[in-house]
N, C-alpha and C positions, 0 to 999 in steps of 0.2 A: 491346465484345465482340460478335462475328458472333453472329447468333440461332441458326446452326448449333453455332459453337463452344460456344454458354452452353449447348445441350440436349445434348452431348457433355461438359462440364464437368458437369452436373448427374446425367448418367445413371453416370460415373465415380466422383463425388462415393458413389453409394447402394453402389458395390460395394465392401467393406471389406478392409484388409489382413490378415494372420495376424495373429493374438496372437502376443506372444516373451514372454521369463522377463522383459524389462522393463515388460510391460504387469502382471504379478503384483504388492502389496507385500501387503506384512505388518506389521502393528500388534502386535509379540509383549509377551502379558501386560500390554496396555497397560489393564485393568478392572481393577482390586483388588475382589474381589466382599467383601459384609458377612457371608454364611455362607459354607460351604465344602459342595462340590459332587464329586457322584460324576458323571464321563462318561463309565461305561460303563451300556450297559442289557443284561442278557444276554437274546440272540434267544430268542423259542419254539422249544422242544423241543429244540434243539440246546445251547443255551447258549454260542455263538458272541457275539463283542462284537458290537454295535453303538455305534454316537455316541449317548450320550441326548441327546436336541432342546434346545438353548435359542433358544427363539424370540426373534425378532429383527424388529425394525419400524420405519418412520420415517415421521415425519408429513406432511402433505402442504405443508406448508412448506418442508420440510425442513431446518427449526431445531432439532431434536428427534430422540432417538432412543430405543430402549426393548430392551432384552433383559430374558428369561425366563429362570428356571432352577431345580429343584425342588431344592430343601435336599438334604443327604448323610444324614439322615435319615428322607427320604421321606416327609415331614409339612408339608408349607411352601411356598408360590412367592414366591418373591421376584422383583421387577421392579424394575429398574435404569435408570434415563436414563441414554445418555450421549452423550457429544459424538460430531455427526457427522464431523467432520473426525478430531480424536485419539483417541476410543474409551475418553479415560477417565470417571471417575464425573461424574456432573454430580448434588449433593444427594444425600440417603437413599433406601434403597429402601425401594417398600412391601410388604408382606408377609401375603399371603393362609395365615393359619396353617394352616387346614386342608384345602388344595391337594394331591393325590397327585401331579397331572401337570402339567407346564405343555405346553397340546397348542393355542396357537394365541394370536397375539398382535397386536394394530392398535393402532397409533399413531395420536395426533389431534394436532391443534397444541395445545391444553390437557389433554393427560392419553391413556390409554389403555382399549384392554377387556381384559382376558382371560379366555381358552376353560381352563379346568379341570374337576376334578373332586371332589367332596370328599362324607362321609356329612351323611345332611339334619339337622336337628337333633333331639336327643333327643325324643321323645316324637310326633312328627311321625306324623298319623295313615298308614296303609297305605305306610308306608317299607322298605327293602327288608333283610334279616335279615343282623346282622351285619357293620352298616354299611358297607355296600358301597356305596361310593362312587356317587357321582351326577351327571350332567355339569352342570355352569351357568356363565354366565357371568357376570363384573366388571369392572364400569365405574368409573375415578380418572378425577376432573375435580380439577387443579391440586394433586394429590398426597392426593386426601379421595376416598372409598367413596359414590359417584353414584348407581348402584345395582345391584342383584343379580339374574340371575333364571335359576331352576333351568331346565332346557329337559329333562330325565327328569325320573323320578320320577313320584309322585302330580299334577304339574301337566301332564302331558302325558298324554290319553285317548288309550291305543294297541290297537285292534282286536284285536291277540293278546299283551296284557300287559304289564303297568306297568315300564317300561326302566330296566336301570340301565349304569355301564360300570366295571367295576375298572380296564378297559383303551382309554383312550378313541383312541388311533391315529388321530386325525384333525383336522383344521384348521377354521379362525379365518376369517371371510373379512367385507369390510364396504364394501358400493357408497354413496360420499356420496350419487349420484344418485337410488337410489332410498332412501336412508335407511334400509337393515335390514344387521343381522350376520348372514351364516349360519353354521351350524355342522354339521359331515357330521362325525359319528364313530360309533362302535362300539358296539354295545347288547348287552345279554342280559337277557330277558325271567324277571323274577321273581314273574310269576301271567300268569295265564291259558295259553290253550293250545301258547303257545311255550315253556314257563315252561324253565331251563335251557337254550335255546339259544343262540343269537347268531347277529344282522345287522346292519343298520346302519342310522342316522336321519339324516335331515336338518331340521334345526329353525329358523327366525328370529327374530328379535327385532327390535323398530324403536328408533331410538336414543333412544327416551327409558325402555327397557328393558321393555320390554311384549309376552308373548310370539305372536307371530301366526300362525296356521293359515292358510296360502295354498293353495287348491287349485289341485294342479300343480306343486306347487312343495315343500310340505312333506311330510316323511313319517316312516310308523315302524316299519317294517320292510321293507327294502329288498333287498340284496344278501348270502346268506347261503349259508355263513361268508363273511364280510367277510375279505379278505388285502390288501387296500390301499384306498387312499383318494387321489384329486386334488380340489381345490377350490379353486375363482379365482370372483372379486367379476364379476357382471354389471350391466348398467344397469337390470335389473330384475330379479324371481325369476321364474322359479329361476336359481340360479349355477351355472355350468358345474362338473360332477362327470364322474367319472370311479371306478368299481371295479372292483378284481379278486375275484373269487372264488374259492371251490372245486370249482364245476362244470364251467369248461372255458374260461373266459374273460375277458377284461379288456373293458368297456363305457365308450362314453360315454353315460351315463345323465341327461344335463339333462331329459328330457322326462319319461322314464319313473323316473325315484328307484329302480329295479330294477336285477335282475341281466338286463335286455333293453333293446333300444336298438339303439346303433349297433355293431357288433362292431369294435373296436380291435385285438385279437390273439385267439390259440387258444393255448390257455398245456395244458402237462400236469399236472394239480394230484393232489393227493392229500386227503384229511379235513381241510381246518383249514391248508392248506399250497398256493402257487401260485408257487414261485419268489423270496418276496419281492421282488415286481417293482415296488414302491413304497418297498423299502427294509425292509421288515420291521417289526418290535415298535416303535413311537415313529419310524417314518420316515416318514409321510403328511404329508410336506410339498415345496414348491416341487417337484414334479412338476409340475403342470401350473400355465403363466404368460402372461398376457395382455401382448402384443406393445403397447408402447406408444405412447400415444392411437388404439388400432386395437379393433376388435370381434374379433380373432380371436387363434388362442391356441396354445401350443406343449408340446408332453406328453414326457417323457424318460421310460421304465421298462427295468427287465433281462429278459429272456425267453432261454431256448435255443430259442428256436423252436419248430416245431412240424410234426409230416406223420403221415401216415393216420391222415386223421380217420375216427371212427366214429360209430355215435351213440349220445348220452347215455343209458346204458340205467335212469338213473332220471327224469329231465325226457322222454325222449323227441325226438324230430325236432321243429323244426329241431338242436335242441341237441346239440354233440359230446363226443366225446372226442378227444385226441392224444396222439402219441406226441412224447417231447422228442427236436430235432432234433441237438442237442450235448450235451454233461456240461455242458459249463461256460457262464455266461452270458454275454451279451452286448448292448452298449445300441442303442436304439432309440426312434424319434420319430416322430411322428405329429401332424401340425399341421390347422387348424379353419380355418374364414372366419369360422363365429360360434360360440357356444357348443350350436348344435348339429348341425353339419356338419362332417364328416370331408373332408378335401382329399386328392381319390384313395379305391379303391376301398377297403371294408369287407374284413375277416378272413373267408375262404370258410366255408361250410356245407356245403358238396358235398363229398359222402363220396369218400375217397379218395388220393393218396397227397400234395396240396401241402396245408399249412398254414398256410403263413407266407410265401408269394411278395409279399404287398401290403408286406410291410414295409422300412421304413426304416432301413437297420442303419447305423449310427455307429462301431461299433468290428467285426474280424473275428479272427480266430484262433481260438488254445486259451487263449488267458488271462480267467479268471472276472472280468468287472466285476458291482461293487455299488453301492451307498448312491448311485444315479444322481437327480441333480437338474438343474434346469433356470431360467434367472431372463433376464430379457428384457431388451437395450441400447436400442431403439430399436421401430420401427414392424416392420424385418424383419431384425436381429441377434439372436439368442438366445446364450447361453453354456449348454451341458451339458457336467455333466463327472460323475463317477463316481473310485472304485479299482480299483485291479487285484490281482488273485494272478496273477502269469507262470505257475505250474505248482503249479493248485489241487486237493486233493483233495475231489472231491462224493461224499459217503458218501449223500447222502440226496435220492429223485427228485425233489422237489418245496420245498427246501430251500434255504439258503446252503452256500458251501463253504467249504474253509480252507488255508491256507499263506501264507508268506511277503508279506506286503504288500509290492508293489511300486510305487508310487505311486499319487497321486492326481493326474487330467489334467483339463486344462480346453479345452473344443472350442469354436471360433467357429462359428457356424450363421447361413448367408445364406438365406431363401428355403427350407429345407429341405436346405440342401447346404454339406457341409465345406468352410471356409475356410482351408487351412494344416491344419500339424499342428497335433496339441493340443499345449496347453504342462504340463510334467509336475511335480509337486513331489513332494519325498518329506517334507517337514516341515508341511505345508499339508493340514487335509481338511476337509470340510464337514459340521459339526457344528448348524447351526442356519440359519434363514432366509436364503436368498440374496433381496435387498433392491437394485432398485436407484435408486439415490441420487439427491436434485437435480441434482445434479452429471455424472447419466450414469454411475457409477462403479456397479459390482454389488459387492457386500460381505456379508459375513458373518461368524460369531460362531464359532471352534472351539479347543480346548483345548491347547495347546504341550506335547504329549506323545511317545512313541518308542509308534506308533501298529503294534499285533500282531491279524493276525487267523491267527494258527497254531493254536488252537485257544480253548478257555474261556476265560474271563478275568472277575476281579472287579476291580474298576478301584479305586484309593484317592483321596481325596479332593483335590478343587484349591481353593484362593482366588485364583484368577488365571484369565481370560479371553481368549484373544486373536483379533485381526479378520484379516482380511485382504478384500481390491478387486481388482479386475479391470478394467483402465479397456482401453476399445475403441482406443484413439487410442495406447495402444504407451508411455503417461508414466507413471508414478507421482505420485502425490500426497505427497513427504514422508514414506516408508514408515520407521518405527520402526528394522527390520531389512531390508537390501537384499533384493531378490526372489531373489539367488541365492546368498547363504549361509543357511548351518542353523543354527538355535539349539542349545543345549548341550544341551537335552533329548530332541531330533531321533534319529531314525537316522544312523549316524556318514555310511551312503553306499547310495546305491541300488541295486537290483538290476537287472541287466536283462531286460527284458520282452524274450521270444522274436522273433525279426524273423520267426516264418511267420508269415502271414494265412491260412493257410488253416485253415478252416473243417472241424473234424473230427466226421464225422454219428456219431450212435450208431447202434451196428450192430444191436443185441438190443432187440429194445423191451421201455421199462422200463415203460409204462402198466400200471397195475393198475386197479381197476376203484374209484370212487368210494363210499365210503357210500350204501348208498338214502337215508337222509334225516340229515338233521345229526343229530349226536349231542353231548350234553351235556360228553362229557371226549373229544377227537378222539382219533383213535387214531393208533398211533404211524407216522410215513411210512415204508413199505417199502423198505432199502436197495438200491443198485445192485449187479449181479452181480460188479460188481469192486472192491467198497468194501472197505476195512480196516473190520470187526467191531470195532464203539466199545458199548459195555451200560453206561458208565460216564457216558453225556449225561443231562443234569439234564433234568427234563421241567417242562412249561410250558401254561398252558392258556390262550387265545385270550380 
C-alpha cells in the first residue's frame, strides 16, 4: 500500500458510520434477580417516575460483570455477577442488608466495591438522630466482605457539621492507577452550623479501605443545594467532577470541590431545583465519561437554556441569574482535553441578553428530553442518548415535565459532532450504568417494562432484569430479542416525535428570584404562567 493511500486509509478508518436499529440488541429479562425489585423512584417534588439506578460494572478483564439493585423493600442491596456476554446470573448474590441506595458500583477481576448508604450502628458515639442513613463504602473480594469504610458520619471531621445522606445521588468512581475510590454524593449536615442544610462531599479511600484526606482533592461541603452530580476516575485525585446547583449554574469543579470553577452552562433554577439536568433524584450517573485510553472526557446534561443574565442577587457578581430559554428541555455536551479544561469557551457572566451561545446542542425542537446519559466507544466515539415527550407539559420552572413517552434515542458522537441520526427505541431505556465492554460493545442494565412518564407513578415490583449493547460496527452480538421487535410488555407502538426543529423561546420570563440562603425544607418551585394547576404533587425533600 502507497504511504499516501495508508494515511488516507487510516484518516477514513477514524471517521465512523451512523448507528442503525442493527447496531441495538437486547438481552430481554435475561438476569432472574434473587429478590424482587421496584424501578421506579418517584422525582422530588413532582412525583414524576424516574428509572431507579441499578448499577452496573465490569471488571477490567472483562471476565466479570456485577449489577446493583436496592430490594423492593428499600432495606437491602443486592449485587449480582453476571455474565458478560449472556447477562445471566453467574453464582449468588451478595447482600448488603442494611443498604438504602445502591448509588455506585466498580468491578475488579476478583470481587467488587459498593458506594451505599445505610444507619451507623446502634450505640455509635455522635451518630446522626433517627438513623439517618450514612454514606460508606463495601469491598467483596471472591464473594466474602474485605472491608467497610464509612466516608460521613462521625469519621469524617467536616468544618460546618458532621454529614449524613438519606439521599446519596451520587457516584462510585476507582483509578487502578492511582489506587483510591472516590465517592461525590449528597450531604446534609446534622450539627454544626450548617446543621439542616445540604451540599455535597467528595471523599476517597485507598484500596485497602483506609479513608484519606487529600488536600485539593477531598471535601465537605461543596456545592449547595446539590441538583446533580458527574464523576469519572482520574490517574490521580482529584477525579473529574462536575455539579449543578441552585444558584445559577452547572460547573466543572475538579479543582475547586465548589459551586465555582470552570462555568459549563447558566441553567435557571429555583430552591432545591435546576432542571434535573443530571437526571434527577438517583440519576448522577454516566454523565460524564472518559474517552478511552485518552485523558479527556465527554459530559451529556438537559438544560432549556438560558438568556438575560442578571446578577445573583444573593452570591453577588460574578454570579448570575437566567432566564429559561424554552419550556421544554433539551441535550447538550460539552467535552474536556483533561479533567480540568473545557474545549471552547466557558458559559458567559456578562450581564445581558445571551446565556447559552457556547453551547453544544444535540437535540432541537419542542420535544422535552430527559434521563440524558453518555458512555464512551473509543478514544473520540461517545454514545448519548436520553427520552423524549413529543408534546410535554412543564408545569414547574425548574423541574421535569410530563406526557406521553415517545422514545428513547441513541446518538453517535465523533469529535463533538452528530454522526447520522440517532437510533430510536420505544421498548429500550437506560436504567442503570452505561459500561463499555472488552469487546468495544457499550451496555447496560434496564427493566422490560410499558415505560409512562404521563404523570405520577408507583411502579410494582420486577424479578427479571434486562440488558441491552450498542456496538459501534453496526453487528449485534447474538441479541436475546432482535433490535427491531418489542417485547410483550413494551408499548404496543410509537408515537411520533414532531418533525419541527425549531426551537420555541419563552416569551414571559419565568425567573423568580432564588432563596437568600438555603433553606432546610426547599420551598415549592413556582409554576409557569401557562401551567395546568396540579395541588395534588407529592412533595419531596432533597
Amino acid at each position: 500500500m502507497l504511504p499516501s493511500t495508508f494515511i488516507l486509509s487510516c484518516l477514513l478508518s477514524s471517521v465512523s458510520a451512523a448507528l442503525t436499529d442493527s447496531s441495538l440488541e437486547k438481552h430481554v429479562n435475561s438476569l432472574k434477580l434473587s429478590a424482587s425489585f421496584n424501578p421506579i423512584k418517584e422525582s422530588y417534588w413532582t412525583g414524576l417516575p424516574h428509572h431507579r439506578r441499578t448499577p452496573f460494572a465490569v471488571s477490567p478483564d472483562g471476565k466479570s460483570a456485577y449489577v446493583a439493585y436496592l430490594d423492593a423493600s428499600e432495606s437491602g442491596v443486592h449485587v449480582q455477577q453476571v455474565d458478560p456476554t449472556t447477562f445471566a446470573a453467574v453464582g449468588t448474590a451478595a447482600t448488603i442488608s442494611g443498604g438504602k441506595e445502591a448509588g455506585g458500583l466498580v468491578a475488579h477481576n476478583d470481587g467488587f466495591a459498593l458506594f451505599t448508604n445505610e444507619a451507623l450502628p446502634s450505640g455509635t458515639s455522635s451518630a446522626p438522630a433517627g438513623n439517618t442513613p450514612v454514606p460508606v463504602i463495601y469491598r467483596y473480594t471472591s464473594g466474602k466482605q474485605t472491608w467497610k469504610t464509612f466516608v460521613g458520619g462521625p469519621s469524617v471531621k467536616a468544618n460546618m457539621g458532621l454529614l449524613a445522606s438519606p439521599d446519596l445521588n451520587g457516584d462510585l468512581a476507582y483509578s487502578e492507577t492511582a489506587g483510591l475510590y472516590g465517592a461525590y454524593f449528597v450531604v446534609t449536615a446534622y450539627s454544626g452550623s450548617a446543621q439542616g442544610h445540604f451540599g455535597d462531599a467528595i471523599q476517597y479511600v485507598n484500596k485497602d479501605g483506609t479513608l484519606q484526606t487529600i488536600a485539593g482533592a477531598s471535601s465537605t461541603w461543596g456545592c449547595s443545594h446539590n441538583t446533580g452530580i458527574a464523576f469519572e476516575a482520574a490517574d490521580s485525585a482529584p477525579f473529574a467532577s462536575i455539579c449543578a446547583e441552585d444558584q445559577g449554574a452547572i460547573w466543572l469543579n475538579t479543582k475547586t470541590q465548589s459551586m465555582n470553577g470552570v462555568k459549563i452552562s447558566n441553567e435557571n433554577v429555583q430552591n432545591g431545583a435546576s432542571n434535573e439536568p443530571m437526571g434527577g433524584m438517583g440519576g448522577s450517573y454516566s454523565g460524564l465519561a472518559r474517552f478511552q485510553g485518552s485523558g479527556s472526557y465527554i459530559f451529556a446534561w438537559v438544560s432549556r437554556g438560558a438568556k438575560d443574565l442578571t446578577t445573583n442577587d444573593w452570591l453577588g457578581a460574578p454570579f448570575t441569574h437566567s432566564v429559561n430559554r424554552t419550556n421544554n428541555r433539551r441535550v447538550a455536551i460539552a467535552q474536556f482535553s483533561d479533567k480540568n479544561t473545557l474545549v471552547g469557551p466557558e458559559a458567559t457572566s456578562t450581564l445581558g441578553p445571551d446565556g447559552d451561545s457556547q453551547i453544544n446542542w444535540i437535540t432541537e425542537g419542542s420535544a422535552d428530553s430527559s434521563n440524558a446519559h453518555v458512555a464512551t466507544f473509543d478514544k473520540s466515539n461517545a454514545l448519548v442518548t436520553w427520552e423524549e415527550i413529543a408534546q410535554p407539559t412543564c408545569e414547574f420552572i425548574a423541574m421535569g415535565c410530563k406526557g406521553a413517552f415517545t422514545g428513547s434515542y441513541f446518538q453517535l458522537v465523533n469529535e463533538g459532532k452528530k454522526v447520522g441520526a440517532p437510533v430510536k427505541a420505544m421498548d429500550v431505556y437506560v436504567a442503570g450504568d452505561m459500561v463499555t465492554m472488552k469487546d468495544g460493545r457499550i451496555c447496560w442494565p434496564y427493566v422490560d417494562m410499558a415505560w409512562k412518564l404521563d404523570g405520577p407513578v408507583r411502579g410494582s415490583s420486577v424479578t427479571q432484569l434486562s440488558f441491552a449493547c450498542m456496538n459501534l460496527d453496526g453487528t449485534t452480538s447474538t441479541p436475546t430479542t432482535p433490535a427491531s421487535s418489542s417485547s410483550s410488555s413494551a408499548n404496543a407502538s410509537p408515537i411520533a416525535v414532531s418533525s419541527s426543529t425549531r426551537v420555541q423561546e419563552v416569551d414571559i420570563s419565568t425567573a423568580l428570584p432564588v432563596q437568600d440562603e438555603p433553606t432546610p425544607s426547599p420551598q415549592a418551585p413556582a409554576q409557569q404562567s401557562s401551567a395546568v394547576r396540579d395541588s395534588s404533587l407529592p412533595t419531596f425533600q432533597i
